[in-house]
C-alpha positions in Angstrom: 0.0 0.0 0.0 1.0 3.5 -0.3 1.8 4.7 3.2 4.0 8.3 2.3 3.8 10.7 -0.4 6.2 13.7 -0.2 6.3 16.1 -3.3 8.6 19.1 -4.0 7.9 21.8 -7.0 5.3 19.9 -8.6 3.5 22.5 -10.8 1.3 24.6 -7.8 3.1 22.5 -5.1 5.8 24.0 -3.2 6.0 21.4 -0.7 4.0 18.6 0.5 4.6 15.9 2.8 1.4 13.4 3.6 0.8 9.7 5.1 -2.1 7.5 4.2 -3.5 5.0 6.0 -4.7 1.4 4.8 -8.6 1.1 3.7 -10.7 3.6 1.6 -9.4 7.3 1.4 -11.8 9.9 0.2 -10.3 12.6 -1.7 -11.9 16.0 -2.3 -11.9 19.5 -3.5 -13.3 22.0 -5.0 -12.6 21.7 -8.9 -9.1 23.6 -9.6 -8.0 22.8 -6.4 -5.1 20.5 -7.8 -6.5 17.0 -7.2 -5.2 16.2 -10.9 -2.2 17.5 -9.9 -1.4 15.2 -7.0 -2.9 12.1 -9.2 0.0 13.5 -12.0 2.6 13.5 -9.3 2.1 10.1 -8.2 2.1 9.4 -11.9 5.5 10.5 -12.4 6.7 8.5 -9.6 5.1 5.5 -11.2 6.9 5.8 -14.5 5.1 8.9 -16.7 6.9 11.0 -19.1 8.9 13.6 -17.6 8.2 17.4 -18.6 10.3 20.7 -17.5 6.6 22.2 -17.7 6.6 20.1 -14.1 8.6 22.2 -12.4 7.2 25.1 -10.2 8.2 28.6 -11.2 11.8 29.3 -10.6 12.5 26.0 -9.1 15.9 24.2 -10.4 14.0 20.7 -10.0 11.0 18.7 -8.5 10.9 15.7 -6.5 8.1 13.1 -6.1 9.0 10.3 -3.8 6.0 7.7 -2.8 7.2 5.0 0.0 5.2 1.8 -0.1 4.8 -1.2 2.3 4.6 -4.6 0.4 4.0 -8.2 1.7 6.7 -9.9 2.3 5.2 -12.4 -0.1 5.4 -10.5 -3.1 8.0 -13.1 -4.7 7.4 -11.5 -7.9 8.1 -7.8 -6.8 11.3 -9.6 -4.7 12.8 -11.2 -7.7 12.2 -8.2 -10.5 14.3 -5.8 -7.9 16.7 -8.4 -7.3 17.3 -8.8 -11.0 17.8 -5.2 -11.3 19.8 -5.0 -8.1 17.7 -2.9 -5.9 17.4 -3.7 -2.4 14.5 -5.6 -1.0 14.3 -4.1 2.6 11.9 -6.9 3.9 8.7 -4.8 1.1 9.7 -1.4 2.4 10.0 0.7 -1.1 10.9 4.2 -1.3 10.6 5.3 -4.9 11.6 8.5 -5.9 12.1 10.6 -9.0 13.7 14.1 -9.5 12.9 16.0 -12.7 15.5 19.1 -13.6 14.9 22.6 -15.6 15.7 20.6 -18.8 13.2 18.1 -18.9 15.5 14.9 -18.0 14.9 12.6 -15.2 16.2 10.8 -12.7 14.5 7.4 -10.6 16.0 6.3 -8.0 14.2 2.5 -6.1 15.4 2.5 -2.2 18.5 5.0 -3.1 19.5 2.9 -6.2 19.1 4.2 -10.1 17.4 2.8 -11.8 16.0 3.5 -15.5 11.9 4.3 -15.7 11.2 1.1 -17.3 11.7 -0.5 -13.8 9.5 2.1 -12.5 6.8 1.3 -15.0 7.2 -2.6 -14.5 7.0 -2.1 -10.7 4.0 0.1 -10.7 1.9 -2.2 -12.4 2.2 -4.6 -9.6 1.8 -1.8 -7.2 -0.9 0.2 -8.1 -4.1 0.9 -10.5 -5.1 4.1 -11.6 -8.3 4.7 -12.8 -8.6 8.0 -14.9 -11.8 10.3 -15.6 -10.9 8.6 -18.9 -10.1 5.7 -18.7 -13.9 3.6 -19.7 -12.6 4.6 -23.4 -10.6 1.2 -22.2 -14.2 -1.1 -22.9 -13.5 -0.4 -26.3 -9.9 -1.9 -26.1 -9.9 -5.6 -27.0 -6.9 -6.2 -24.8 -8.3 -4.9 -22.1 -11.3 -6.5 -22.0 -9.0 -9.7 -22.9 -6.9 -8.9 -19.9 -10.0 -8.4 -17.3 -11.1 -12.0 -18.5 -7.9 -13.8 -17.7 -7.2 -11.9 -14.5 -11.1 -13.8 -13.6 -9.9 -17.3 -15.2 -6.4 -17.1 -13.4 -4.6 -17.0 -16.7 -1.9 -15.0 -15.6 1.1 -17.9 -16.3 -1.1 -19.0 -20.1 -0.5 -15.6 -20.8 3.1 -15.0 -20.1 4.3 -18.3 -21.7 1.8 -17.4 -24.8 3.7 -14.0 -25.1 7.2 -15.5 -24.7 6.4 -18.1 -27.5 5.0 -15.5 -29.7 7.9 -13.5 -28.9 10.5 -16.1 -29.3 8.9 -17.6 -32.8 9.0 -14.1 -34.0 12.5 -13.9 -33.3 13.1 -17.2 -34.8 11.0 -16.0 -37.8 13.2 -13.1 -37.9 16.5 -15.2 -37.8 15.5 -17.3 -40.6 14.8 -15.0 -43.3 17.6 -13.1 -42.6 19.5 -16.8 -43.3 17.5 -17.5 -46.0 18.4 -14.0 -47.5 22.2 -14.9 -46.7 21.8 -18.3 -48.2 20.1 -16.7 -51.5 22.8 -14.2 -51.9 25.3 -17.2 -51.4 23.5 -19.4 -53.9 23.6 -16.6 -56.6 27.6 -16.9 -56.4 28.2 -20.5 -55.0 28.9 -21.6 -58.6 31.3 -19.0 -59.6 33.1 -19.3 -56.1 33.1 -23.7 -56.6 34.5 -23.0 -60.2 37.2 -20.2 -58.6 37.8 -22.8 -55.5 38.5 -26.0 -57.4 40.9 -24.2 -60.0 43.2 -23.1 -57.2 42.7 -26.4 -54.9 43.6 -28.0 -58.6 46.9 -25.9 -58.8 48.3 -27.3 -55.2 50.0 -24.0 -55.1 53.0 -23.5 -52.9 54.4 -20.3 -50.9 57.7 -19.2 -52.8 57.3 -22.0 -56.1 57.5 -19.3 -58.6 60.9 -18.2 -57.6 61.9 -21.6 -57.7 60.7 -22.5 -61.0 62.5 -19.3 -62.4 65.5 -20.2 -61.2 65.2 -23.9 -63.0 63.7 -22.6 -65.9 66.7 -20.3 -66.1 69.2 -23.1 -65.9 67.2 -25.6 -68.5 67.1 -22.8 -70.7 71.1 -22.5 -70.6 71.5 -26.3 -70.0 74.5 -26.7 -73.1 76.3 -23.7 -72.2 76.3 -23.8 -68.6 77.3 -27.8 -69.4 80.1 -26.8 -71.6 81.6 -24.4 -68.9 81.3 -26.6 -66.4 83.3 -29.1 -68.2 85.9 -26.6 -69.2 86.4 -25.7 -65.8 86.9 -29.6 -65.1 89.8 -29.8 -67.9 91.6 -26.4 -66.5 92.1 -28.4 -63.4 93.0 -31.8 -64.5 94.6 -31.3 -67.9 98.1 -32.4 -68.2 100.1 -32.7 -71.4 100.7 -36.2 -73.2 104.1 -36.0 -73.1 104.5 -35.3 -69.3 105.8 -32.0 -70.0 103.2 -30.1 -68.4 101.7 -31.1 -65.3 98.1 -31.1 -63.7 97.0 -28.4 -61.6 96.8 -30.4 -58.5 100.1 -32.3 -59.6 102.0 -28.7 -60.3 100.4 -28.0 -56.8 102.0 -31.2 -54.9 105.3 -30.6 -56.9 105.7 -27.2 -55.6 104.4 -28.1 -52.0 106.9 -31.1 -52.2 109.7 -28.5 -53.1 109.0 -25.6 -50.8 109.5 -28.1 -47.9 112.7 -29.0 -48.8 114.1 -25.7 -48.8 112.2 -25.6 -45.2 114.7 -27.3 -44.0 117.4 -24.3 -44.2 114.4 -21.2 -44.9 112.0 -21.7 -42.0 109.3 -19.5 -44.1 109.4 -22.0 -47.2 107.7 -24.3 -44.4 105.3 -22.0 -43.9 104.2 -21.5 -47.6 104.5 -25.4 -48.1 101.7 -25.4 -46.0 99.6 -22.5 -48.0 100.4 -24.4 -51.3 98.8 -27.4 -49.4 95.6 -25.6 -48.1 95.2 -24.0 -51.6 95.4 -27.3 -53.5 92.6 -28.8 -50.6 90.2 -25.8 -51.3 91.2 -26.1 -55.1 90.2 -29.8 -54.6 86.8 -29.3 -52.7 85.7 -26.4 -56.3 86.3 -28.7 -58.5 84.0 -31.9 -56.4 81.4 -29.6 -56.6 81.9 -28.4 -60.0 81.9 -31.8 -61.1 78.9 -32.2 -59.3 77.1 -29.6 -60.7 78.1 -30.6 -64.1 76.6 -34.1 -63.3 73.2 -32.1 -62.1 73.1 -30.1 -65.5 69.7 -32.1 -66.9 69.8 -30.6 -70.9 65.6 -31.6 -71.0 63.6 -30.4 -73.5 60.6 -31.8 -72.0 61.1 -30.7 -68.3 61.9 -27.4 -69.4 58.4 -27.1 -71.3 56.9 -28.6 -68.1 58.3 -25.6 -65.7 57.2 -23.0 -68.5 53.9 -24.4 -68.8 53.8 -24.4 -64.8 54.9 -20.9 -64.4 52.7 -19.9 -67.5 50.0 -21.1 -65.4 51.0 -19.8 -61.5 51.2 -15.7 -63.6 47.7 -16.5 -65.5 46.1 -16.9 -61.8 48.2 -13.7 -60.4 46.5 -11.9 -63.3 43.0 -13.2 -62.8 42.9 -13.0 -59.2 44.9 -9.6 -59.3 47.4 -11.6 -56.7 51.6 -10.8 -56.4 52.4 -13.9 -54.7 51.3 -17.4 -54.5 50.6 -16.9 -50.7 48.1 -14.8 -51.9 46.4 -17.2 -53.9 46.5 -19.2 -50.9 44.6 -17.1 -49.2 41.7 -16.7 -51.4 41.8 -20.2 -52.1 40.8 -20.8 -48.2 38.5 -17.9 -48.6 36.6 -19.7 -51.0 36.7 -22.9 -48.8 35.3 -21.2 -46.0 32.1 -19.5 -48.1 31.8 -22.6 -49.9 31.5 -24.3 -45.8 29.7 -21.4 -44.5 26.9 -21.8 -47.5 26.7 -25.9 -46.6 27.1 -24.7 -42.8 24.1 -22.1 -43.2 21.6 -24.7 -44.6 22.3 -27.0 -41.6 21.6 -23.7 -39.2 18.6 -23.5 -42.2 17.0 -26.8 -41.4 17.9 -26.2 -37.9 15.6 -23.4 -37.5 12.8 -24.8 -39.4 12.6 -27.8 -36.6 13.2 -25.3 -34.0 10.1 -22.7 -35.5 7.6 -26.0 -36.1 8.4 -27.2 -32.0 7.5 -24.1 -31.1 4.7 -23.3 -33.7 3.4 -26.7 -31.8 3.5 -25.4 -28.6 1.9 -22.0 -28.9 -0.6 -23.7 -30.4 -0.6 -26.0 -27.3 -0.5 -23.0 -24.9 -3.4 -20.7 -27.2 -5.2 -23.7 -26.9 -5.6 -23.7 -23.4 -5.8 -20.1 -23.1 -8.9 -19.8 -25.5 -10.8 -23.0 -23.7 -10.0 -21.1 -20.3 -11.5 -18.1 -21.4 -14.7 -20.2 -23.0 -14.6 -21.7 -19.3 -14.7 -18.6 -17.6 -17.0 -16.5 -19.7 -20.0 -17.5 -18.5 -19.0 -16.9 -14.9 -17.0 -13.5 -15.7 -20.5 -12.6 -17.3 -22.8 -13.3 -14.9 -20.4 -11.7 -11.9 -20.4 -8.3 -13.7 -24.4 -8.6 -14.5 -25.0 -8.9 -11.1 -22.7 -5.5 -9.9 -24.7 -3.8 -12.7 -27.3 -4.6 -11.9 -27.3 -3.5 -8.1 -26.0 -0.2 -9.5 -29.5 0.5 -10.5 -30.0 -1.1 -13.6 -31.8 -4.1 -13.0 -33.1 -5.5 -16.5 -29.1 -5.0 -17.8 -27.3 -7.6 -19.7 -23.7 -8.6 -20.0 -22.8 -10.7 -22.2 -18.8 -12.3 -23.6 -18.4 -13.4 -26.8 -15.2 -15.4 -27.6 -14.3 -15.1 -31.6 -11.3 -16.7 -33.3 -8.6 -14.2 -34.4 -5.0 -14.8 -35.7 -2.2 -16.2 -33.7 -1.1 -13.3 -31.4 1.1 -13.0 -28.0 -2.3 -13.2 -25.9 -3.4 -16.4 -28.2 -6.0 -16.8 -31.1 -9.0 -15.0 -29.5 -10.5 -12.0 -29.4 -12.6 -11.1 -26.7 -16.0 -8.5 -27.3 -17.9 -7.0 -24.2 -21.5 -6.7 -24.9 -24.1 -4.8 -23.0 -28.1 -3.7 -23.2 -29.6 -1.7 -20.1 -32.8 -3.1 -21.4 -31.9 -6.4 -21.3 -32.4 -7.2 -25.0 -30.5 -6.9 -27.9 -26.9 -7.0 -26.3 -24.5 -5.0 -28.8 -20.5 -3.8 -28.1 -20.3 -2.0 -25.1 -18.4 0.5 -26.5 -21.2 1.4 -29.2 -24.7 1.5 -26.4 -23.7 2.7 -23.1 -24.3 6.3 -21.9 -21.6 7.6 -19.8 -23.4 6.8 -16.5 -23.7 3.1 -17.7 -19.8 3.5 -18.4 -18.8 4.6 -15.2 -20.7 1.8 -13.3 -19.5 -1.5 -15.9 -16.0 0.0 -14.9 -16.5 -0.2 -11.6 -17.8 -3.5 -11.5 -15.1 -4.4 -13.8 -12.2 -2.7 -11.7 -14.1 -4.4 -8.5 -14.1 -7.6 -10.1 -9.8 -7.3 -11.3 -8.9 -6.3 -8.0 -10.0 -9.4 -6.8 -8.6 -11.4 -8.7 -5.2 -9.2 -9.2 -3.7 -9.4 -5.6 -3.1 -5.3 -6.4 -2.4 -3.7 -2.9 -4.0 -0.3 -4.4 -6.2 1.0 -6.7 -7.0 5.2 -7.1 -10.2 5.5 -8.8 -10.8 9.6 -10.7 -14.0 10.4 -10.5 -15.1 7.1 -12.1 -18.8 8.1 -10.6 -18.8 10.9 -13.1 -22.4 10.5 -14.7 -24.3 9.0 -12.1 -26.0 10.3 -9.3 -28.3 10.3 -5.9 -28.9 6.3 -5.0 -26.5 4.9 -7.9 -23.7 7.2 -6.3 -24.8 5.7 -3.0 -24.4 2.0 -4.0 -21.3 2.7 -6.1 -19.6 4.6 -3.0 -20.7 1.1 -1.1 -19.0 -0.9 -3.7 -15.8 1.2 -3.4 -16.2 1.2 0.2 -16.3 -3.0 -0.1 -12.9 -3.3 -2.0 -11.7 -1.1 0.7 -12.0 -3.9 3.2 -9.1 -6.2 1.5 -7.3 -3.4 -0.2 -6.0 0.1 -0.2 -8.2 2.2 -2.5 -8.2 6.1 -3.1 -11.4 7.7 -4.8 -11.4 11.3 -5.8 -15.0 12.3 -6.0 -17.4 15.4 -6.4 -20.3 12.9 -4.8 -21.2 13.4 -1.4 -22.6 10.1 -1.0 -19.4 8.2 -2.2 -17.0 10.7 0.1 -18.7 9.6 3.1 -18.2 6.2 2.7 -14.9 5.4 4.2 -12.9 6.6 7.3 -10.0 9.1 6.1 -11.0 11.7 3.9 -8.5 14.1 2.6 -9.4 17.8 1.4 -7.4 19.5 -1.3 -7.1 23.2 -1.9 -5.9 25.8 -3.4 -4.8 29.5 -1.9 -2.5 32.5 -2.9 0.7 32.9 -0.6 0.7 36.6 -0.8 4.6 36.7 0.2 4.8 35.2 -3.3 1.7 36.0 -5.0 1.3 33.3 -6.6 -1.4 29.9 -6.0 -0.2 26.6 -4.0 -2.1 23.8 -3.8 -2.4 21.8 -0.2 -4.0 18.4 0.9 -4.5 17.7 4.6 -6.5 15.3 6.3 -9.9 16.4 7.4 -11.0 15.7 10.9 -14.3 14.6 11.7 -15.9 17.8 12.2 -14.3 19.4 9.1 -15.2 16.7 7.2 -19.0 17.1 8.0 -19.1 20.9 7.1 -16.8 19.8 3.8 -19.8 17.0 2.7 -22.2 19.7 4.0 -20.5 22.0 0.9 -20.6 19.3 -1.3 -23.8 18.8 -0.6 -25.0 22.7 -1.0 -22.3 24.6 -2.8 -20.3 27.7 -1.1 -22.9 28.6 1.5 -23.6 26.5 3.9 -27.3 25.5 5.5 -28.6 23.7 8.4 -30.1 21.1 6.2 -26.9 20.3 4.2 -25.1 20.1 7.5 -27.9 17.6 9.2 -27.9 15.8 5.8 -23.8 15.3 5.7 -23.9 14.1 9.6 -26.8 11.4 8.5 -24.5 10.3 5.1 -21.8 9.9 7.6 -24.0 7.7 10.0 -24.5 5.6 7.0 
């Protein structure tokens, strides 16, 4: 319930600081006075759009903080400020939100931020308001919908239907956007096979190219680099037929051979024996691999074609591909793999989804199902409950009638549900096309009556939902009020003085000029016994006061 409402520069309110008790509250004032003012700050602290046109003149910000008690068996309440990490406090909630001169908002749950969303989602399990406006509701499907399952206790139907409808349009959302990536892959999946399998073909290798240009060079020079080669092998091992001339490596031993000898008297001779010696090994290890290298000289007419042909083909993809180097073509080639995967890949996730969308499909059938038999279940019951209230509100030959009519899958199921009424008791049409406003105001009531019964809400404020009625029908109305009073916290703001005597705590509001500022402030302040007679008496006679309206206030009071 709400037990505290304290208010700072709201519009005509400069300050304002008020507790309310449990039960039925009467709330009156003359009209002007600012009772829509205190329902709009109340509203702000439950989540409304924020407005700098909020703030009282020359103020720098308002503040509207409302402190509720809650069972300690509000689970639900427990575990949506748990998730957003606001402390419980055994029910105690102090919400608060501060407006600045620009319009932007602050909301603060027991001292933690928090956005507005939070606020919104808490107030609905907090509190009701009932508007001068809101019976243009009966003519909202949902709402009518939504009154019917709060009687047939479809409260958990409901909230799997919605997350089924909500996941399968999210499912429905993922799949075309596959099926649009699996289009725009199948438009270039042959292309990118064709582009793939050439370079899988080619078995390319990172740095080939330079090695087939340097055997390409050597095949195409095979004779003359052979004939070199081989010259080089004569230069060192030619020796002349008649012994005259010597090898190289011989002419090298001889002179090694003789240098020593003259070591024996000329130290250095020794030395450059040695050097001779080390000259004809090195001479020795040029011309093992010269020969070798001669021996490796392949003159191959056919293997040189091959290497052509093999480079021919390694510049032909650079230049199709726009590629420098073969690790390059690499590259794409594994690009290709992967789209070529991804495209395979993306028709598994494909089928995937389609399973996926079909089980779920099934069970929201399942669950809509359920939902529409409940509400076919309850109808008759719902229907005859609400007859009845309207029918002690003075309308005895009314009818009420629910009709159940099959719709399109939505997140509250495939119904739609259709209030229809007749005062008369015939010819039961929409209720939104035959009621007068009186008639309105008391199907509301029954309605709001009949949720918060079924809706576990710890309050309900009710603005002027008498409006159109009158005499004996306010009477029994203020009575009905008065009843959901008994298990529940209810506010009614009223202009009847049969409804604002119905109840214990009556609050007046007002609205006077501070002459220090010159300028109006609106005040509420609980009215004691005595003030609340002459205040009933005013309502019941206008500005001046009589005997009779005074006697007749103290006998509403009575009861």
């Amino acid at each position: 319930m709400l037990s505290r409402l304290h208010v700072r520069n709201y519009v005509l309110i400069d300050s304002l600081e008020i507790d309310f008790p449990e039960g039925l509250i009467i709330i009156t004032g003359q009209t002007g006075a600012g009772k829509s003012i205190i329902l709009g700050a109340l509203s702000l602290v439950m989540g409304a759009k924020a407005d700098a046109a909020m703030l009282s003149e020359g103020a720098d910000n308002c503040v509207v903080e409302a402190e509720f008690e809650t069972g300690a068996e509000e689970f639900d309440l427990k575990s949506l400020l748990e998730e957003n990490e606001v402390e419980w406090d055994d029910g105690h909630l102090i919400i608060r939100r501060v407006v600045n001169r620009s319009g932007r908002s602050r909301a603060f749950i027991n001292d933690s931020p928090v956005p507005v969303q939070v606020l919104q989602d808490i107030s609905s399990r907090l509190i009701d308001i009932h508007s001068q406006h809101q019976t243009l509701l009966l003519s909202d499907r949902q709402f009518q919908m939504g009154i019917l399952d709060y009687f047939a206790g479809n409260s958990l139907l409901r909230e799997e239907c919605s997350r089924l409808w909500k996941t399968q349009n999210a499912l429905k959302s993922e799949l075309a956007a596959l099926e649009a990536r699996i289009a725009a892959y199948a438009g270039e999946r042959d292309y990118n096979e064709a582009q793939f399998r050439q370079l899988e073909a080619a078995s390319l290798r990172d740095g080939e190219l330079a090695e087939l240009e340097e055997e390409q060079k050597q095949l195409a020079n095979a004779e003359e680099i052979k004939t070199s080669l081989s010259a080089v092998e004569d230069l060192f091992t030619a020796a002349s037929s008649s012994g005259d001339i010597l090898s190289l490596d011989a002419s090298l031993k001889e002179a090694g051979r003789q240098l020593s000898k003259v070591g024996r008297f000329m130290p250095v001779a020794s030395d450059l024996s040695e050097r001779v010696d080390s000259c004809r090994r090195e001479l020795d290890d040029i011309l093992s691999e010269v020969c070798t290298m001669n021996s490796r000289v392949d003159i191959s007419e056919s293997r040189l074609e091959q290497v052509e042909d093999r480079m021919s083909m390694i510049y032909g993809l650079f230049q199709k591909h726009g590629c420098r180097t073969e690790s390059e073509l690499i590259d794409l080639r594994d690009r290709l793999s992967g789209v070529l995967f991804d495209s395979t890949q993306l028709e598994e996730q494909r089928s995937g989804l389609l399973a996926e969308l079909e089980k779920v499909g099934r069970e929201l059938d399942t669950v809509a199902g359920k939902l529409s038999e409940s509400r076919r279940t309850a109808s008759g019951a719902f229907a005859e409950s609400i007859q009845d209230s309207i029918r002690g509100l003075e309308l005895p030959y009314a009818v009420f009638e629910v009709e159940i009519l099959q719709t399109p899958m939505s997140a509250s199921g495939s119904d739609s549900v259709q209030f229809r009424f007749s005062s008369t008791g015939r010819n039961a049409v929409d209720v939104a096309k035959c009621a007068s406003g009186g008639e309105m105001s008391r199907i509301m009531l029954a309605l709001k009556a009949m949720r918060s019964r079924f809706a576990n809400m710890p309050t309900m404020i009710f603005d002027e939902i008498d409006t159109g009625v009158s005499g004996s029908v306010a009477d029994k109305m203020g009575s009905m009020i008065c009843e959901m009073g008994a298990y529940m916290q209810v506010f009614a703001i009223t202009h009847l003085p049969q409804v604002a005597a119905k109840g214990k705590a009556h609050y007046l509001v007002s609205k006077e000029v501070d002459p220090a500022v010159s300028k109006a402030i609106s005040t509420i302040k609980r009215l004691s016994d005595d003030q609340r007679v002459l205040e009933i008496a005013r309502m019941l006679s206008g500005s001046v006061l009589t005997d009779a309206a005074v006697a007749n206030a103290e006998s509403l009071l009575r009861g």
